[in-house]
C-alpha positions in Angstrom: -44.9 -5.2 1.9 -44.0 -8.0 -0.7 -41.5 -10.7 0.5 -39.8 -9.4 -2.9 -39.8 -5.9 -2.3 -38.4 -6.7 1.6 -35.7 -8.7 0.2 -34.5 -6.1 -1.8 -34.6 -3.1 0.4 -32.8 -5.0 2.7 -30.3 -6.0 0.5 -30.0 -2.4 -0.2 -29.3 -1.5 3.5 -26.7 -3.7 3.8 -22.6 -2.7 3.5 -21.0 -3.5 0.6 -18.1 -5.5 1.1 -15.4 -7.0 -1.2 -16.7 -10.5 -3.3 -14.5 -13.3 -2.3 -11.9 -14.0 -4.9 -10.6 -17.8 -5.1 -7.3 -18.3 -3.3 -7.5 -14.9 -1.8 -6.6 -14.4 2.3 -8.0 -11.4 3.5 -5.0 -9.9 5.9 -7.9 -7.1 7.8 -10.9 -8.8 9.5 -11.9 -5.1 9.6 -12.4 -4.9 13.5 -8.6 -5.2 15.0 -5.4 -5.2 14.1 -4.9 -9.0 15.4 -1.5 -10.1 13.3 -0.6 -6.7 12.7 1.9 -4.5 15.1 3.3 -0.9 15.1 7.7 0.1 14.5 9.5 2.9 14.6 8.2 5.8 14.5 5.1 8.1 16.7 2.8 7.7 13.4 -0.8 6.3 14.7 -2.7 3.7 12.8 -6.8 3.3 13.8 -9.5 1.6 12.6 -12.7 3.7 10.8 -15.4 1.6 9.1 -13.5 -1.2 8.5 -10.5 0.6 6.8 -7.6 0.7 8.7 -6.4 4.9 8.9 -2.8 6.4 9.2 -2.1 9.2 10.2 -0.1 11.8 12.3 1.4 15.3 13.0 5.1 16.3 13.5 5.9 12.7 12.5 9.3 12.5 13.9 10.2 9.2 11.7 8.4 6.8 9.4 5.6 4.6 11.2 4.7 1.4 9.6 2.0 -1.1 10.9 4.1 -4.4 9.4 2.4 -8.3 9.5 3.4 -10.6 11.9 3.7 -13.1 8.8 6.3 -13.0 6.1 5.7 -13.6 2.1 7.7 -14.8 -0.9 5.8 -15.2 -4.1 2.5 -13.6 -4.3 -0.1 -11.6 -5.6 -1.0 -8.8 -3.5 -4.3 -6.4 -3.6 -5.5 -3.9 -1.7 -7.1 -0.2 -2.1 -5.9 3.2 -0.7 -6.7 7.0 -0.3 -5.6 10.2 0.7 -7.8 11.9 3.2 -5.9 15.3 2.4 -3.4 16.1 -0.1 -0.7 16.3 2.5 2.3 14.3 3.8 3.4 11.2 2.2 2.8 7.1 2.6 3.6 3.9 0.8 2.9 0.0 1.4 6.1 -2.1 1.8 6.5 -5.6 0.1 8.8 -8.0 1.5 10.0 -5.8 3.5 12.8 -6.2 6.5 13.7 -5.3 10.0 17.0 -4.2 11.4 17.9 -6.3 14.5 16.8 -4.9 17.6 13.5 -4.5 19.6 12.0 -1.4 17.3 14.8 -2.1 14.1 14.6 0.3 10.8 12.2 -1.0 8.4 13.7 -1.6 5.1 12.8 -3.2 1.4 10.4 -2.7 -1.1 7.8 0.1 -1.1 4.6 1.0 -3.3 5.0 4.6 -3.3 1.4 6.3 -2.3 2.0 10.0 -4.0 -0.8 12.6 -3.0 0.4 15.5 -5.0 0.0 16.1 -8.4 3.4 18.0 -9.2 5.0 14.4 -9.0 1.9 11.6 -8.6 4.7 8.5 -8.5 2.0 6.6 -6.7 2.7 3.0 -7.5 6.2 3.7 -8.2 8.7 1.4 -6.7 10.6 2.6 -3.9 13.9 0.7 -2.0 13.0 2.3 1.6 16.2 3.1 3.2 18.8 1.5 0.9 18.8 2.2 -2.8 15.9 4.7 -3.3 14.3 4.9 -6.2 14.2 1.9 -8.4 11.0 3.1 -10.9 11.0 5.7 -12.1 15.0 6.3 -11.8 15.1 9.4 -9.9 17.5 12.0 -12.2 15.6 10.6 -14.9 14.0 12.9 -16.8 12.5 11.5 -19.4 11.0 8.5 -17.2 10.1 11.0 -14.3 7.8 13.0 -17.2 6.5 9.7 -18.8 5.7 9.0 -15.1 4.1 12.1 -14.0 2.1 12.4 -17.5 0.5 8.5 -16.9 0.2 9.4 -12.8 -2.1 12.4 -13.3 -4.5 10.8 -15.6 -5.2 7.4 -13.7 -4.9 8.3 -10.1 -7.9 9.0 -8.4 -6.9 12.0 -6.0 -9.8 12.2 -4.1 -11.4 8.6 -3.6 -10.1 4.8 -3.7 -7.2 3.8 -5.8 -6.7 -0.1 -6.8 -3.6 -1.5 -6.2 -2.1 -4.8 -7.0 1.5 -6.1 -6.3 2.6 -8.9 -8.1 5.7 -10.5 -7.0 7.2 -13.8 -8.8 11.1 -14.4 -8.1 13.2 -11.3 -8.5 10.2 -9.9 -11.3 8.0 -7.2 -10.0 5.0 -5.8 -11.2 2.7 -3.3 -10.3 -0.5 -2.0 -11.3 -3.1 1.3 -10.4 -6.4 1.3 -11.3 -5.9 -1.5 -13.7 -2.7 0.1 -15.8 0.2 -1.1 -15.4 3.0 1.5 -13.6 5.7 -1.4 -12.5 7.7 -4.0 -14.3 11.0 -4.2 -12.5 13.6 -7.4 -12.5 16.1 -7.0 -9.2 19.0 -8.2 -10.3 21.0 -6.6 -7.8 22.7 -7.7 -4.5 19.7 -6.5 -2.3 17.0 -8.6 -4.1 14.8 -9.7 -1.8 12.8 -12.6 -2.0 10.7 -13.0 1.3 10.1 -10.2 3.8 6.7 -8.6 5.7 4.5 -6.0 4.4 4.2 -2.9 6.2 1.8 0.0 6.0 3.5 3.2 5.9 3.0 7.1 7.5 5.6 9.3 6.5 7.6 11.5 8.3 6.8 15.4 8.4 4.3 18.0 9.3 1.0 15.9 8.8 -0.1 12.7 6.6 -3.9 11.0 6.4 -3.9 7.7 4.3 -6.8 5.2 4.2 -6.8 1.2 3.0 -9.1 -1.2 2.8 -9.7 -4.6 0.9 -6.3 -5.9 1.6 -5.9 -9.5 0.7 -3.1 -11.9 -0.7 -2.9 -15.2 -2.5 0.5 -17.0 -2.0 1.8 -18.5 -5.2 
């Protein structure tokens, strides 16, 4: 066989892997979850093929796997998928603890939606204080607009591209490369620094994948 012709079929054999983006930390080294540690809930989290799995059944409370680290300012990537169109999950954002060995995770939350009779997925979430924050929940009309842009950009059955962008009290989200967030906290909970926290839901089952996950302080 050629040199050329070796080259390339080995190329071809190899994983693919994300390209390195300048300034980017990656927050998975795709083996362990060194920095990483389990509250609250009986949720599980495991590691398949370098994506790090949550999942559970009869989930008595919400899980999260939360970072060690804290963030303020920053612009936050990662991709996710459903494994089954069951349950419910989310990715906090500078998110809080509750004092106390095993305290309630609270703060900001990416919504991750696997239904299509509401697909908020990317919606912004206040977990365990306010709710809602976008789409207003009550809202009709911004619940339909919602909806409408959720079922023709989210990819139900393979990887979905999220990025969190968070500058000051100005918060923006995007799916897929459309826009689904941009939210100004001008409230008494604004947050500006917290962990972030992978989420299972409560209830009878829930199956989420990520991978990719990465950050670049700003």
């Amino acid at each position: 066989m050629k040199l050329r012709t070796l080259i390339a079929a080995t190329l071809c054999a190899l994983p693919l892997c994300h390209a390195a983006e300048p300034g980017f930390t990656e927050l998975f080294n795709g083996k362990d979850l060194d920095g990483w540690k389990k509250v609250n809930g009986n949720g599980e989290f495991r590691i398949e093929g370098g994506q790090i799995v949550g999942f559970g059944e009869k989930v008595k409370s919400n899980t999260f796997l939360r970072t060690e680290k804290t963030y303020k300012d920053f612009d936050f990537r990662f991709e996710m998928k459903f494994d089954d169109l069951t349950g419910n999950s989310g990715m906090m954002f500078r998110g809080l603890q509750k004092e106390g060995a095993d305290g309630r995770v609270h703060g900001y939350q990416c919504e991750h939606d696997n239904g299509k009779q509401r697909a908020w997925t990317a919606g912004l979430y206040d977990e365990a204080r306010r709710g809602w924050l976008q789409p207003k929940k009550g809202d009709k009309a911004a619940e339909a607009a919602f909806t409408k842009q959720g079922q023709e950009i989210t990819k139900w059955n393979d990887w979905n591209e999220i990025r969190i962008l968070c500058e000051g009290s100005h918060i923006r989200i995007w799916m897929n490369g459309e826009e689904r967030i941009d939210y100004v906290d001008d409230a008494e909970e604004f947050t500006p620094e917290g962990f972030l926290a992978l989420q299972v839901h409560s209830g009878k089952s829930c199956k989420v994948r990520w991978r990719n996950l990465r950050i670049k302080p700003l």
